[in-house]
C-alpha positions as CSV (number, residue, x, y, z in Angstrom):
1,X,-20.7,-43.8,4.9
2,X,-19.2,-41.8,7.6
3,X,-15.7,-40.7,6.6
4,X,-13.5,-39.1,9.3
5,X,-11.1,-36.5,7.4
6,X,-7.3,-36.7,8.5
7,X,-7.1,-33.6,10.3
8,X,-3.5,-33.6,11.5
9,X,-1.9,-34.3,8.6
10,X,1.3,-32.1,7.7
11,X,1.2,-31.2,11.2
12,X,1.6,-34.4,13.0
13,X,2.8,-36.2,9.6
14,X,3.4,-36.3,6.9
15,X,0.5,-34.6,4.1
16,X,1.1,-36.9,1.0
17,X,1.0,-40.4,0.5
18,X,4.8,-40.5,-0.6
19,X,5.8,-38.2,2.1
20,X,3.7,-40.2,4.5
21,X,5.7,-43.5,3.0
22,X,8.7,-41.9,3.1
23,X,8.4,-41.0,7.0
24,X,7.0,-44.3,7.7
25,X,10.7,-45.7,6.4
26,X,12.0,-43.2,8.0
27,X,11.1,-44.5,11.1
28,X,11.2,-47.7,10.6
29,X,15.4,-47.4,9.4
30,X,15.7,-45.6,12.9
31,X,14.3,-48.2,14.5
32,X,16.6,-50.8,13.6
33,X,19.0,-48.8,13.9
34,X,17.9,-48.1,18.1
35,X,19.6,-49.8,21.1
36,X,16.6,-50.0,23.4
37,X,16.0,-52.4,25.6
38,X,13.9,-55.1,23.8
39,X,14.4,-58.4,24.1
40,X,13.5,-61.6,21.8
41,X,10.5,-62.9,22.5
42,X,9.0,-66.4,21.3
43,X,5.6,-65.9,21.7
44,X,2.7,-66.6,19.2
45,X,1.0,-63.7,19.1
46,X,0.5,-59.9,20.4
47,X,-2.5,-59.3,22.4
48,X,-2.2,-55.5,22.9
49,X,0.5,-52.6,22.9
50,X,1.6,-48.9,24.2
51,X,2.1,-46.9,21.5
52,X,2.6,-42.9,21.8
53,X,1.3,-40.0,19.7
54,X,3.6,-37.6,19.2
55,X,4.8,-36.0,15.9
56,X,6.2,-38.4,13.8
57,X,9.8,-36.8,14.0
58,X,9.7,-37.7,17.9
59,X,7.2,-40.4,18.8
60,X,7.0,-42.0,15.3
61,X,10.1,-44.5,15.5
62,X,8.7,-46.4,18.9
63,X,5.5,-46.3,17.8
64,X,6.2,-48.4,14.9
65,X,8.1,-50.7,16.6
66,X,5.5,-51.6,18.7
67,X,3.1,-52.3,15.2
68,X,5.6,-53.9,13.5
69,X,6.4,-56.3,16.5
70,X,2.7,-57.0,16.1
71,X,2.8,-57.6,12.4
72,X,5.5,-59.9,12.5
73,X,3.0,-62.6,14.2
74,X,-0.3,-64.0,12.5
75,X,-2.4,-60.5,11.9
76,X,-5.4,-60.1,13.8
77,X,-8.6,-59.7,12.5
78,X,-9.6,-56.3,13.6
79,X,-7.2,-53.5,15.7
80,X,-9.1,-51.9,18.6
81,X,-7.8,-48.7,19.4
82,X,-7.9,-46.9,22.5
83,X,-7.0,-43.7,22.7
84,X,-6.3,-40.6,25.3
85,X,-8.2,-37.6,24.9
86,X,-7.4,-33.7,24.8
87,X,-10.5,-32.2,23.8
88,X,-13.8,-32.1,25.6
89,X,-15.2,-34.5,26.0
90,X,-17.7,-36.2,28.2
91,X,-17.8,-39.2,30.9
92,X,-18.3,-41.7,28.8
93,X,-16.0,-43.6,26.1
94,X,-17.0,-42.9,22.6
95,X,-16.4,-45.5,19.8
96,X,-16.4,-44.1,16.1
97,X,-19.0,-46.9,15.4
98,X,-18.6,-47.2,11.2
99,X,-17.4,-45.6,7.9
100,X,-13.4,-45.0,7.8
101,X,-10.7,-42.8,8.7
102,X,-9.0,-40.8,5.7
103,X,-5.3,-40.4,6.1
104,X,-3.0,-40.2,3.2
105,X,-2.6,-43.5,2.5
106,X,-6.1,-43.7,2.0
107,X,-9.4,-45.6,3.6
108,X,-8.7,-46.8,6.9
109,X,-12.3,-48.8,7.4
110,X,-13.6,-49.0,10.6
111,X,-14.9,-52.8,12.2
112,X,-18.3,-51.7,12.1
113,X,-19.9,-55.7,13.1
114,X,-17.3,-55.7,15.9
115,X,-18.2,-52.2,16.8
116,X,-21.7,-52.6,17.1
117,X,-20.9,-55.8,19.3
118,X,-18.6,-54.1,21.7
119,X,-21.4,-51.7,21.7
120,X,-24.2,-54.0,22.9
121,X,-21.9,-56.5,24.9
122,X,-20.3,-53.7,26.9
123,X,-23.2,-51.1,27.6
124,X,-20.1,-48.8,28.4
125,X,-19.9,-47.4,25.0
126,X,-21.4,-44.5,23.3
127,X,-21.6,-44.1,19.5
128,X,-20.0,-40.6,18.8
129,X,-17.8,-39.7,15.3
130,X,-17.9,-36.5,15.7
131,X,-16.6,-36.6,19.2
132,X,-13.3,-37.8,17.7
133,X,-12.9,-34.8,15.2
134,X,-10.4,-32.8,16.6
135,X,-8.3,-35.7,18.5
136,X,-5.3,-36.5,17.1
137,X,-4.1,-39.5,19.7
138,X,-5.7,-42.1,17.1
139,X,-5.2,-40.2,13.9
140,X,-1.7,-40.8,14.0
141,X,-1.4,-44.4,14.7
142,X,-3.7,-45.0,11.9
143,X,-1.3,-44.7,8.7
144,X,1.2,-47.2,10.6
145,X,-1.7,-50.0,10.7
146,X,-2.2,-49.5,7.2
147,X,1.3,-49.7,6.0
148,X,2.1,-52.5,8.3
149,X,-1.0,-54.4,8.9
150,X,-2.6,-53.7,5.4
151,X,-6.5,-54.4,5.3
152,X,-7.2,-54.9,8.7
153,X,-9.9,-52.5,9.9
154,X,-9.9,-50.3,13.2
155,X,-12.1,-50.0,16.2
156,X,-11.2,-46.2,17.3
157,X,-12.6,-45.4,21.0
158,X,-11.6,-42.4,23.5
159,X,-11.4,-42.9,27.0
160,X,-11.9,-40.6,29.5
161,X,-9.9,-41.2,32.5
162,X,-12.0,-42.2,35.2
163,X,-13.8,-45.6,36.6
164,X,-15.4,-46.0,33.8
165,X,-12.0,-47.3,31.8
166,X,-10.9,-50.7,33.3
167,X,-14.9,-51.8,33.3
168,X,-15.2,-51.4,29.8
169,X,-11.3,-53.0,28.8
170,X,-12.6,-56.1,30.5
171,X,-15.9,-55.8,28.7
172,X,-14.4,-55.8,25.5
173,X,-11.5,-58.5,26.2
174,X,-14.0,-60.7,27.5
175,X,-16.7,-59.8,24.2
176,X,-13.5,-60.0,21.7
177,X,-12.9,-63.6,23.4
178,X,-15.9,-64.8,23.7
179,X,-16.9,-64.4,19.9
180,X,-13.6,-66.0,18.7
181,X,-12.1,-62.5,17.2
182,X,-8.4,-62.4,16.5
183,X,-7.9,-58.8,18.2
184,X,-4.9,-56.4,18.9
185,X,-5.5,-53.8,21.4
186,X,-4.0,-51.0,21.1
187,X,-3.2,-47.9,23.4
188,X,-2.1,-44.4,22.4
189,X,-0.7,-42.5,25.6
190,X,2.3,-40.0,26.2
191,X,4.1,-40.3,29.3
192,X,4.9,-37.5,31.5
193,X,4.9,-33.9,30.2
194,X,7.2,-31.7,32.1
195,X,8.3,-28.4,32.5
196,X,7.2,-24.8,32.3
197,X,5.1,-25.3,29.0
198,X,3.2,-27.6,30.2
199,X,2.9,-26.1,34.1
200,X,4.3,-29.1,35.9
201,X,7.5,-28.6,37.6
202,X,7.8,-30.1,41.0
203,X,11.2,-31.0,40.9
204,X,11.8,-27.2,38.9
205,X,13.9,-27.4,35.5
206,X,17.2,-28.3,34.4
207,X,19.0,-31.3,33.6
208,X,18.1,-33.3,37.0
209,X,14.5,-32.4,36.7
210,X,14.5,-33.8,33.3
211,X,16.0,-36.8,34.6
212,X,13.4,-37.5,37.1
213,X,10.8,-37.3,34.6
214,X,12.0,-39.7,32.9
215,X,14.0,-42.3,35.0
216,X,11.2,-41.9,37.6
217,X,7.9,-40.5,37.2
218,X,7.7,-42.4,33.5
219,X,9.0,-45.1,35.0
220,X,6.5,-45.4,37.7
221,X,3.9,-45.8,34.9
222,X,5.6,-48.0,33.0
223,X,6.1,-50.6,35.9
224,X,2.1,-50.7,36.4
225,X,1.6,-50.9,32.6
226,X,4.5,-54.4,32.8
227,X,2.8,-55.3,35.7
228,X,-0.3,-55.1,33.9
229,X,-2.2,-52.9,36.8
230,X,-5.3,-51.5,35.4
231,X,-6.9,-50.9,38.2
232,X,-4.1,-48.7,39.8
233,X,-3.3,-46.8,36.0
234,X,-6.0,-44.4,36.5
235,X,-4.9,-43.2,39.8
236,X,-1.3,-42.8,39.0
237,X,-2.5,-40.6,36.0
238,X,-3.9,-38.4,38.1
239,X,-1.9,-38.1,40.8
240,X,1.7,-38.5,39.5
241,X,0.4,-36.7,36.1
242,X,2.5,-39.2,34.2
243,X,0.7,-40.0,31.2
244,X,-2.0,-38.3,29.2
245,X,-3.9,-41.7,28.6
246,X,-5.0,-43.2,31.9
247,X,-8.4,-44.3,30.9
248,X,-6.8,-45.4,27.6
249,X,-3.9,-47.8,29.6
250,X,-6.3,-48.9,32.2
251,X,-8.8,-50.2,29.2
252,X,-6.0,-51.4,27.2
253,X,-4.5,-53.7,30.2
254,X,-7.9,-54.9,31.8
255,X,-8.8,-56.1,28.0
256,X,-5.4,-58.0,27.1
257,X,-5.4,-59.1,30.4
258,X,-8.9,-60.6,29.8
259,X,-8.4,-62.0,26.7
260,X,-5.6,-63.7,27.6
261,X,-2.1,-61.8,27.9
262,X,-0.3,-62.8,30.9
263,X,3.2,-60.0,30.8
264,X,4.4,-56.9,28.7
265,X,7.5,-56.6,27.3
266,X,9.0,-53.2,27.0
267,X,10.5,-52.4,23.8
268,X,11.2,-48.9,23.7
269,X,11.8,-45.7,26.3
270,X,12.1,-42.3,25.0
271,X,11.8,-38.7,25.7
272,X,11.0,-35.9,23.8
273,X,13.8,-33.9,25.0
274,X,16.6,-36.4,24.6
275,X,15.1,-37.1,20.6
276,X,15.1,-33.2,19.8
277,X,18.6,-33.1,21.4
278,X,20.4,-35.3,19.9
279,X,19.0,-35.9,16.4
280,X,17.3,-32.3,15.6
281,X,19.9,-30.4,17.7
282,X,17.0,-28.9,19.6
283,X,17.5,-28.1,23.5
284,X,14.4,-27.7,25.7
285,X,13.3,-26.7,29.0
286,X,10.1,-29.3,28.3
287,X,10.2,-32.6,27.6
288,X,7.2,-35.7,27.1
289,X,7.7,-39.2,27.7
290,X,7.5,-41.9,25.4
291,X,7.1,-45.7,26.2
292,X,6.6,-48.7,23.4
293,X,5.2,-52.1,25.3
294,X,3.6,-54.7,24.1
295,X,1.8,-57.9,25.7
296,X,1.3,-61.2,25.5
């Protein structure tokens, strides 16, 4: 059996089980105790979400509300995972096609049946673990589907961003749909990352530029993502540079749109500059945007 080792671990997260748990509590206490801008919802069930990938100490608190609004509906049968990529990689999305994912709260197994379905159903999918070695955009979503969806196995596949993305979300909406599967789809993505560390600066740095990453460029992505605009997702990630996870957001709408979803919801809006400001005491010149949607 394949077994994908948790790389990022004590870097990302948490190393140990009980530190990973601890974390994991951690975030979950700061997210009740946020005043973002969710709203109550009555629907049945959550067809996909916006999740981002930070470390924990940043990103982990919207991330998990995102999964736990999930897991507070029926749980699905499988969680398919699309992911943003910062490694080489090539033109096609890879799918990590069986085994499991080791984290420290153990065996994460992979859907394996629905992977090989996706696979054949989709033709857009090639079957590459070791392509997702050194990726952490999955990795660290993984430990928060164990915890709060416990059992229920993962379909990891990297996107490139390019044409290829909102093709193969349909593909595997429509496949998930067609076969009667109970699926979440998931999408790990940062929003905009600004300033000199990261080379993008067009409105220079400063308080105001900050502000404009967030209040606007983010923004801009997030309104496509609520309006559910795959088609235009990949575009505005390259051009406006506001998320790291175009192909990932493009396949993630196009297959919640075709399995069903009609609106997202956001939950959460975030940046890393304002989290390391006011609850690390850190000030920064940089700063990433985090978003937490879901749809139904």
């Amino acid at each position: 059996m394949m077994i994908r080792e948790a790389e990022f671990a004590g870097r990302f997260y948490a190393a140990t089980k009980d530190a990973c748990l601890t974390s994991i509590e951690s975030c979950l206490e700061r997210t009740d105790l946020s005043t973002g801008v969710s709203t109550e919802s009555d629907a049945d069930r959550i067809i996909g979400g916006i999740v981002p990938h930070a470390g924990w100490a940043y990103s982990g608190p919207i991330a998990v509300r995102v999964i736990r609004e999930i897991a507070s509906r029926p749980h699905p049968q499988t969680v398919i995972v699309f992911g943003a990529i910062h490694v080489l990689h090539g033109n096609m999305p890879t799918v990590f096609g069986s085994g499991a994912w080791e984290t420290p709260l153990g065996l994460a197994a992979v859907d394996g049946r629905m992977a090989e379905r996706l696979m054949g159903q989709t033709g857009l999918l090639e079957n590459d673990p070791h392509a997702h070695e050194h990726e952490h955009s999955i990795e660290v979503e993984v430990p928060f589907v164990q915890h709060l969806l416990p059992g229920v196995p993962i379909v990891p596949i990297m996107v490139p961003v390019n044409d290829k993305a909102t093709a193969l979300g349909w593909a595997v909406g429509r496949a998930c749909r067609n076969y009667g599967i109970k699926a979440v789809f998931l999408c790990s993505t940062d929003l905009t990352h600004y300033g000199p560390g990261f080379g993008f600066t067009p409105k220079g740095v400063g308080a105001e530029a900050l502000r404009w990453s967030k209040e606007v460029n983010d923004r801009r992505m997030i309104e496509l993502m609520l309006e559910m605009r795959g088609d235009d997702a990949v575009k505005e990630a390259v051009t406006q540079k506001n998320a790291c996870g175009g192909g990932a957001i493009a396949a993630t709408l196009a297959a919640c749109q075709a399995y069903g979803a009609k609106r997202g919801r956001l939950l959460e809006q975030a940046t890393s500059h304002e989290i390391g400001r006011e609850l690390l005491g850190e000030e920064s010149s940089d700063t990433v945007g985090y978003a937490g949607i879901v749809f139904e």
